[in-house]
LOTOR-734708 format. One line per 8 residues: number of its first residue (from 1); their letters; for each residue x negated, y, z of N, C-alpha, C. Coordinates in Angstrom, 2 decimals, decimal comma. Layout:
<recs>
NUM	A	X Y Z X Y Z X Y Z | ...
</recs>
This chain:
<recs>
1	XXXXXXXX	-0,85 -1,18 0,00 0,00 0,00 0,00 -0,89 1,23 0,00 | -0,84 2,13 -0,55 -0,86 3,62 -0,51 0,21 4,54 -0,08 | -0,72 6,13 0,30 0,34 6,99 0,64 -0,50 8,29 -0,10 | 0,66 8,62 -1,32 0,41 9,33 -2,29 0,73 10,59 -2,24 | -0,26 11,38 -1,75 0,07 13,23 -1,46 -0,44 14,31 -2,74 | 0,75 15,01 -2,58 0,49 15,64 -3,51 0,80 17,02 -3,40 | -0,05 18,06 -3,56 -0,08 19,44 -3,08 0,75 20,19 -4,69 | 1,76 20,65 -4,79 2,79 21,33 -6,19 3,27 22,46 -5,92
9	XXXXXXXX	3,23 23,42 -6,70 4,29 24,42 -6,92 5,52 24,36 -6,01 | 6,05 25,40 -5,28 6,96 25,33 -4,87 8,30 24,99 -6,20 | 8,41 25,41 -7,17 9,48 25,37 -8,09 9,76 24,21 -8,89 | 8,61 23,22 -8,89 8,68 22,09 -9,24 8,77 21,22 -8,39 | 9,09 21,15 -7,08 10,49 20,08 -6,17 11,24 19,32 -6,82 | 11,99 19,82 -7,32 13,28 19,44 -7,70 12,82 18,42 -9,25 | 11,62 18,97 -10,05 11,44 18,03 -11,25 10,92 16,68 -10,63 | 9,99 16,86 -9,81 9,27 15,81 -9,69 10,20 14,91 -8,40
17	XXXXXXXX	11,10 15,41 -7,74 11,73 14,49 -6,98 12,61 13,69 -8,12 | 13,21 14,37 -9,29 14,22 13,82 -9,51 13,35 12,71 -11,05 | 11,89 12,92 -10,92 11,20 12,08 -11,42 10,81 10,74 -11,03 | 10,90 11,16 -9,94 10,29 9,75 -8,92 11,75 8,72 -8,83 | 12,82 9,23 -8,58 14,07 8,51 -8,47 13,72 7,33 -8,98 | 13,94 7,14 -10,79 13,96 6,17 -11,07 12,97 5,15 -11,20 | 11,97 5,46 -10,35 10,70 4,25 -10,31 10,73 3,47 -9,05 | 12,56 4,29 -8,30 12,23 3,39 -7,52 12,11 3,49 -5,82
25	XXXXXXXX	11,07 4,77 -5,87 10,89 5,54 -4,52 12,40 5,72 -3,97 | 12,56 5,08 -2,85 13,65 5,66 -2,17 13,70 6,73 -0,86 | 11,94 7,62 -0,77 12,22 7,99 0,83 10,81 9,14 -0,05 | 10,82 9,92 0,84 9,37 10,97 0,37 9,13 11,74 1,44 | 8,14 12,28 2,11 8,66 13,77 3,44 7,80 15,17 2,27 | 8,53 16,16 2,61 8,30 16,94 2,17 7,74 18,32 3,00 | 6,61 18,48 3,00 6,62 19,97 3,88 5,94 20,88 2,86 | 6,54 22,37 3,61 6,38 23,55 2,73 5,01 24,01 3,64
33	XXXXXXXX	3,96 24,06 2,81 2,40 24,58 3,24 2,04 25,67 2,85 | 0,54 26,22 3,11 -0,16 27,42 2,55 -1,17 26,84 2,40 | -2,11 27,61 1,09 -3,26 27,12 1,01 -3,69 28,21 -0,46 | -5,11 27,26 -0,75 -5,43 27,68 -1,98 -7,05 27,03 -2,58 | -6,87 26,99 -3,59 -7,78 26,31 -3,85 -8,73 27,37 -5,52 | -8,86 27,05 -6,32 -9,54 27,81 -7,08 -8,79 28,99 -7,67 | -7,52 29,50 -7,47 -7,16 30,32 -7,48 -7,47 31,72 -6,36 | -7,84 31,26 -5,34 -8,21 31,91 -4,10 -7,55 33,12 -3,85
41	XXXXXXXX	-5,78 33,07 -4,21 -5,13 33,92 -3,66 -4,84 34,86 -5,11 | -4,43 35,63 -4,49 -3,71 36,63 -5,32 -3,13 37,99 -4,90 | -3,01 38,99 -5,76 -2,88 40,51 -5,22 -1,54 40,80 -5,42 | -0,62 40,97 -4,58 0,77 41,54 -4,72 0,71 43,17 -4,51 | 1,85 43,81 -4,82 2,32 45,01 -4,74 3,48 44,56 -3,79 | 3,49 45,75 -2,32 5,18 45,84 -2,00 4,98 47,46 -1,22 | 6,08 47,46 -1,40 6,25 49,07 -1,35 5,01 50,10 -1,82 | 4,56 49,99 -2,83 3,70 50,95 -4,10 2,30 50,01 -3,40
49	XXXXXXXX	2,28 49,77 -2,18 1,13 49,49 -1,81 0,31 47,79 -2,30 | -1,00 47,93 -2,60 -1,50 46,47 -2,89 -2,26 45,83 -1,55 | -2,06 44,56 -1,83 -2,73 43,71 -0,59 -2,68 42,63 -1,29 | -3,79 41,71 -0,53 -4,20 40,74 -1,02 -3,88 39,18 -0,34 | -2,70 37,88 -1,28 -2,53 37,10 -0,16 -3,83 36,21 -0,16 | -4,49 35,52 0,74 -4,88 34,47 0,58 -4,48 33,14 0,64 | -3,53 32,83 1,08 -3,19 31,61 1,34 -1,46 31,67 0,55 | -1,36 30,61 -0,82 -0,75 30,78 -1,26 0,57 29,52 -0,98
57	XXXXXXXX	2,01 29,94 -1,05 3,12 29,15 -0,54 2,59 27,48 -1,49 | 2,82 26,35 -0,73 2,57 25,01 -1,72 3,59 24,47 -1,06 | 4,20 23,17 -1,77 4,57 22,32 -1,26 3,79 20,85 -1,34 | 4,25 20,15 0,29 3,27 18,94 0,11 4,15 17,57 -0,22 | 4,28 16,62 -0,62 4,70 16,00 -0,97 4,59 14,47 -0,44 | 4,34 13,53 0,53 3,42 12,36 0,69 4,70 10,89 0,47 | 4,09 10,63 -0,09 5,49 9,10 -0,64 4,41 7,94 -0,27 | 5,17 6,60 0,52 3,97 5,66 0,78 4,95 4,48 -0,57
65	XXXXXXXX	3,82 3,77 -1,27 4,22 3,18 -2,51 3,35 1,61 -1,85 | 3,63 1,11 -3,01 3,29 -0,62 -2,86 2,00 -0,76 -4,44 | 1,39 -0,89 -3,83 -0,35 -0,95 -4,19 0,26 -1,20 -6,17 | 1,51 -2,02 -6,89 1,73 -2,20 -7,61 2,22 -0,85 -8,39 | 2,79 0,28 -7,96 3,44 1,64 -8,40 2,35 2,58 -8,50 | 1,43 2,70 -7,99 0,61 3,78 -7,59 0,37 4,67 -8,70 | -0,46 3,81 -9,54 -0,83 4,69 -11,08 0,48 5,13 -11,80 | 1,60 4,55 -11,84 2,95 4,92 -12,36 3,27 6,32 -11,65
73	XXXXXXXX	3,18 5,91 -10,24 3,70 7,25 -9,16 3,21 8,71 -9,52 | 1,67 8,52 -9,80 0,61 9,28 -9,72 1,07 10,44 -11,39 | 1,01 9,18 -12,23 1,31 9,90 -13,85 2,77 10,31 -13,58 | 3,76 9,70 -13,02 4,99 10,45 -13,03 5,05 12,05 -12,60 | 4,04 12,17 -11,16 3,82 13,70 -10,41 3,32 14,18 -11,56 | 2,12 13,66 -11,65 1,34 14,80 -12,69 2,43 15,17 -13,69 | 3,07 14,61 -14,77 3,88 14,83 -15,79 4,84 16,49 -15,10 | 5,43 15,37 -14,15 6,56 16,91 -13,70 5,95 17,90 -12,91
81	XXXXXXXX	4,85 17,77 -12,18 4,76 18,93 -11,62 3,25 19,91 -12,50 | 3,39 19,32 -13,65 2,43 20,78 -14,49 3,01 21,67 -15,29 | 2,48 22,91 -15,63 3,04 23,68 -16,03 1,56 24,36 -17,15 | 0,30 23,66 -16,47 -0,80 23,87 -17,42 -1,21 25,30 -17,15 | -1,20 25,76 -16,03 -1,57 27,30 -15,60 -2,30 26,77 -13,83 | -3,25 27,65 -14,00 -3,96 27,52 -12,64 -2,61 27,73 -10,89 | -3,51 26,19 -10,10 -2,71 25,90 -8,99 -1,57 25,14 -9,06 | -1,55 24,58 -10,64 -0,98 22,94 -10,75 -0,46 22,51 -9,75
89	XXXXXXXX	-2,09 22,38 -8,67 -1,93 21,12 -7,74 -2,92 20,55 -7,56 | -2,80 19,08 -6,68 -3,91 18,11 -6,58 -2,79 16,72 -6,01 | -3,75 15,57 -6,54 -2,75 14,28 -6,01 -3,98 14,21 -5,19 | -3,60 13,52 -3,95 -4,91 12,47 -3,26 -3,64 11,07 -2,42 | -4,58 9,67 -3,07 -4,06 8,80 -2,93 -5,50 8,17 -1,45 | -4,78 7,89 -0,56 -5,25 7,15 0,51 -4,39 5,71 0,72 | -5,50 4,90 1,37 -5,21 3,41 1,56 -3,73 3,58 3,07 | -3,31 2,66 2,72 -2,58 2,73 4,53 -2,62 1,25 4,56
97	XXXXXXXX	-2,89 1,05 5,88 -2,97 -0,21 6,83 -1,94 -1,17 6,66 | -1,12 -0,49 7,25 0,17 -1,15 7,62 1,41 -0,29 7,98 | 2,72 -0,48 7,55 3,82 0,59 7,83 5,22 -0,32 8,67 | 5,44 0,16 9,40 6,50 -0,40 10,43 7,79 0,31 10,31 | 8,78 -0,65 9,88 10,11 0,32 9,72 10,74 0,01 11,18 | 10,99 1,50 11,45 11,47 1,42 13,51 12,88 0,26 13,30 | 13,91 0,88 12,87 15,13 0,57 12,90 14,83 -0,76 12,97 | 14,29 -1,75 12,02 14,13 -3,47 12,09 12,84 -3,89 12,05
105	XXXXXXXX	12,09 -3,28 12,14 10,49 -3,76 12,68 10,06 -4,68 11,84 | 10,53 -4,06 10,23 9,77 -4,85 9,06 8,58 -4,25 9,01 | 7,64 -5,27 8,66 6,28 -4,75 8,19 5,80 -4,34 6,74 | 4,72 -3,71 5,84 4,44 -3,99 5,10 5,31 -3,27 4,21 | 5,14 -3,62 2,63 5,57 -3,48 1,53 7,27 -3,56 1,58 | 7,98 -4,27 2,70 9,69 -4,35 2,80 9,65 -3,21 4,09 | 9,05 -2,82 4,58 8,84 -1,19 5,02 9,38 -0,38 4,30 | 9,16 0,11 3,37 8,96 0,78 2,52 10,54 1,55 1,90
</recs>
């Protein structure tokens, strides 16, 4: 098993959740982050005045998959969440041990 994170655009949520549907994924957590990476921020205007943000709104994405989906999972994000303009994103896929579903204390891949 893997647990497949993926740092996206806030506006592309909605493509890439409703991408993942049919492969299958039935569960994802989603949190809304800050960050930045080679973009290193950006200069807004509000009220005539400029300032500079550094840390730009992301969303994070982490879905745990069965060692068989991964590369599918991975090309599905990428597909929906580019737009081909800097701050895309990034996937990072990590190993996981073992996953315990509370409710019936399945292990493993029927976790999931």
């Amino acid at each position: 098993m893997k647990l497949v994170t993926a740092i996206i655009k806030p506006f592309k949520l909605d493509d890439v959740r409703e991408a993942l549907t049919p492969l299958g994924i039935q569960g994802l957590t989603v949190s809304e982050v800050k960050g930045f990476g080679r973009q290193k921020g950006q200069t807004e205007i509000y009220r005539g005045a400029e300032y500079h943000v550094s840390f730009l709104p992301k969303i994070k994405i982490e879905v745990a998959v069965p060692d068989d989906v991964v590369e599918q999972t991975v090309e599905t994000i990428v597909q929906a969440a580019h737009t081909g303009k800097i701050g895309d994103g990034k996937i990072f896929i990590t190993p996981l041990e073992s996953v315990v579903r509370i409710r019936t204390r399945e292990t493993g891949d029927s976790a999931l």
